[in-house]
N, C-alpha and C positions, 0 to 999 in steps of 0.2 A: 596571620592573614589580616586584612584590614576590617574595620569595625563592621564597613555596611558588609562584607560577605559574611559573618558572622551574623550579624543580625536578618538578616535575609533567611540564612538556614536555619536559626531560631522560628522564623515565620511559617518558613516552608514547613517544618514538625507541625504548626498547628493550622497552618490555613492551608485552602484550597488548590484551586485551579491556579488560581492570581496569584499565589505565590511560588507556582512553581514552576510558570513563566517567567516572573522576575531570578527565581535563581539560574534559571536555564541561561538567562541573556549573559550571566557575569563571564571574564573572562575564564575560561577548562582549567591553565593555569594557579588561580588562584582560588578558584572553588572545588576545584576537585580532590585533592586534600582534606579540606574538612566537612566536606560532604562523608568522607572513607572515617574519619575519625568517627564523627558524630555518626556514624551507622553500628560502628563498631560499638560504640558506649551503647546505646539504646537504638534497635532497629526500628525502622520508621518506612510506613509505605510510601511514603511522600518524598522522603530521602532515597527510595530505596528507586522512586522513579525517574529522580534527579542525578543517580549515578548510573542508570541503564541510558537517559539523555546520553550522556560522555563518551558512553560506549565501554561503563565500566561493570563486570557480571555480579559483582558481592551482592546484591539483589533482586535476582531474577528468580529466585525461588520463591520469593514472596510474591514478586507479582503473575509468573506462571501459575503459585495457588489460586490465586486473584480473580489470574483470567478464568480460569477454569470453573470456577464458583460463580461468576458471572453470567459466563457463556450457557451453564447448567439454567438459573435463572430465566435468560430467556429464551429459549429455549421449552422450557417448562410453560411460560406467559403465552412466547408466541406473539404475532399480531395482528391484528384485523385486516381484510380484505381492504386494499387500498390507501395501506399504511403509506405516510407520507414521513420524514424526517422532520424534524421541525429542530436544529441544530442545537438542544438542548445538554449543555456539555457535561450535566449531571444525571443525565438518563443513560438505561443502561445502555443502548447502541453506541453513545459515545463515548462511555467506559471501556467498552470492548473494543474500539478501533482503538481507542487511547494505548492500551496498552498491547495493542497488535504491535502499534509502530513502534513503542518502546524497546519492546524484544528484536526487536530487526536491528533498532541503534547497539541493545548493550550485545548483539551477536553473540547470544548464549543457543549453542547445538541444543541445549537441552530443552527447548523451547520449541524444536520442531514436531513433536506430534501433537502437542496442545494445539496451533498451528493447523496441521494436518485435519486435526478433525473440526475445525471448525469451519476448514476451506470444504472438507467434504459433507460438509449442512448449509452450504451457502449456493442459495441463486442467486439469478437478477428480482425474484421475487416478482414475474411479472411484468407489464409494461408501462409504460407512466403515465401515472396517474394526474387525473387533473386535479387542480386546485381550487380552492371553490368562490373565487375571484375573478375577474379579469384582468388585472393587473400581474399576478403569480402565473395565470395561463399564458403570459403573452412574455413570460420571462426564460429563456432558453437554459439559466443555471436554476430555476427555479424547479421544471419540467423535468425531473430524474427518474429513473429506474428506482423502484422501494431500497433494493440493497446496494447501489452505484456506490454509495461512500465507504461499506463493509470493502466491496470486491480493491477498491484502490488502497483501502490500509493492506489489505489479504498482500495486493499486487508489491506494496514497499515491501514488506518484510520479507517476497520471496524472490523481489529484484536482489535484496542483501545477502539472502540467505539460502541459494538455490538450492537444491534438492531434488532428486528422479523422482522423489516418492511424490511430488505436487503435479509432474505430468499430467497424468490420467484426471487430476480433479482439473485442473486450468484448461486442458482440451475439450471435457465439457461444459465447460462457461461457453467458450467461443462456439460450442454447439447450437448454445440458447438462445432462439430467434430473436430475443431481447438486445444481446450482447454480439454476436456473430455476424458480418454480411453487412459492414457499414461505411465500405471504402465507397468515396463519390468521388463521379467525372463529370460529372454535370450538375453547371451554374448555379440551379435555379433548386437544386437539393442538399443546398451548401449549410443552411441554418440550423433547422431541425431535425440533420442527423449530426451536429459535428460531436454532441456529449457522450452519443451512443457508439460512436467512432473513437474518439478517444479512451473509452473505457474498453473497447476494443483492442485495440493499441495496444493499450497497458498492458491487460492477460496475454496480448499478445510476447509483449518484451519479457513480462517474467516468467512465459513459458523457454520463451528461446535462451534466459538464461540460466535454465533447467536442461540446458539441449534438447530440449521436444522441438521435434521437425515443422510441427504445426506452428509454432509462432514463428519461426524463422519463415516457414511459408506464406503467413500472415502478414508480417512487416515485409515481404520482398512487392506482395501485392500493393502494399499502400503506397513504393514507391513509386506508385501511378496516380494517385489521390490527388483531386484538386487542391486540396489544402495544404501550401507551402511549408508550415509548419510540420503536418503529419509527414509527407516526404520526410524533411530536413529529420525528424526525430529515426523514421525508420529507416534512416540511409547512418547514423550512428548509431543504432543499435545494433544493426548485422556488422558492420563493421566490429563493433566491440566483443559480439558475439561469435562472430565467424575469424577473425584475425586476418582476416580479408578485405581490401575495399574494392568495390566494385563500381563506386561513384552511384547514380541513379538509374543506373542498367537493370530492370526488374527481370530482362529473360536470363542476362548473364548469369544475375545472383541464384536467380532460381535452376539453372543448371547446374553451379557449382552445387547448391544444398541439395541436389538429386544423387551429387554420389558418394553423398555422407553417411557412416552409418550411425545409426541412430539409438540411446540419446548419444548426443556430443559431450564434448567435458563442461561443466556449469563455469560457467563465468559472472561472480558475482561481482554486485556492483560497488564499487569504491570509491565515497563521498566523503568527504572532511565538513564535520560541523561549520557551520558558516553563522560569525556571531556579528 
């Protein structure tokens, strides 16, 4: 392999975050090889999260102990009334999404009840909370639900990794007055619902790729959504999900999924690294 991917995975063993974006960007080709060696000589969490990137399993047992030692953590801490994120990528909430999406890329089965039960301790936490500026209150990606970034890592790994047993927990997310009830037809309520809507969405899609009725019923309803994008998203996911199109026909779609029985078969989702 060439010097700088060599050198890079050198790095990656002892640094950070930063270096393990820099190995992630090289070409799969030529780092994925001795990411496999060098795991193999001396295992390494840092390598071990740069081969789950690839979508390669030889270290998801380290970072499934990982998560779970994390997750126990906070868990344990907890957080104050009115927690706000502050995207600090060495805190443990970031830790914990870190390696949610990890397991979803190296697609290791054995990863789904770690998973499971952390999807089953997980709210909206709430509703959003303000900031204690006026510049941060007047910011729409600012203005989040306490747990919004948890429920979207939750949401990749279980678009990748579908599963019945995530049913019953992702049907009560969209129960949560926080998260549920946020398709708009009207103008002038287009702003500050659209984060709470797309987070919607989302539980929506990885439920429907679990075959729960409810997210399929979910996205058939957005297909009425002012928001051209949300359509455009929920007119491809029932489609991917149902092996049907039905174009933006929300009555049609929603009669054919009346005489489905229920769950359907999981259709997960199939993405290629994009480097």
């Amino acid at each position: 392999a060439p010097e700088t991917v060599r050198e890079k995975v050198d790095n990656l063993r002892r640094g950070g975050s930063d270096a393990l974006f820099a190995c992630c960007r090289l070409p799969e080709k030529e780092v994925l090889p001795v990411l496999s060696a060098e795991y193999r000589k001396s295992p390494s969490p840092q390598i071990a999260r740069a081969l789950a990137w690839f979508g390669a399993g030889e270290g998801t047992d380290s970072i499934i102990t990982e998560l779970d030692e994390l997750f126990r953590k906070e868990s344990d801490t907890g957080y104050p009334d009115g927690y706000t994120e502050t995207y600090n990528q060495d805190g443990l909430y970031w830790q914990i999404n870190r390696d949610i999406a990890l397991l979803a890329m190296s697609g290791a089965e054995k990863s789904k009840e770690t998973i499971l039960n952390i999807l089953k301790r997980t709210s909206s936490g709430g509703g959003i909370v303000k900031r204690s500026n006026d510049y941060d209150n007047n910011r729409i990606d600012m203005l989040l639900l306490p747990y919004h970034q948890r429920i979207i890592n939750l949401c990749f790994y279980i678009e990748r990794m579908p599963d019945a047993r995530f049913i019953p927990e992702c049907e009560r997310l969209l129960r949560d007055k926080n998260i549920g009830g946020y398709r708009t037809t009207e103008y002038n309520q287009t702003r500050w619902r659209a984060y709470q809507a797309d987070l919607e969405l989302t539980v929506a899609a990885a439920l429907a790729r679990c075959g729960g009725k409810k997210g399929l019923e979910v996205l058939a309803d957005y297909l009425t959504d002012i928001h051209s994008d949300f359509r455009g998203f929920a007119q491809k996911e029932l489609t991917a999900t149902l092996g049907k199109d039905f174009g933006y026909d929300a009555d049609r779609t929603t009669e054919y999924i009346r005489t489905l029985k229920f769950p359907i078969k999981p259709a997960p989702l199939k993405k290629e690294i994009e480097l």
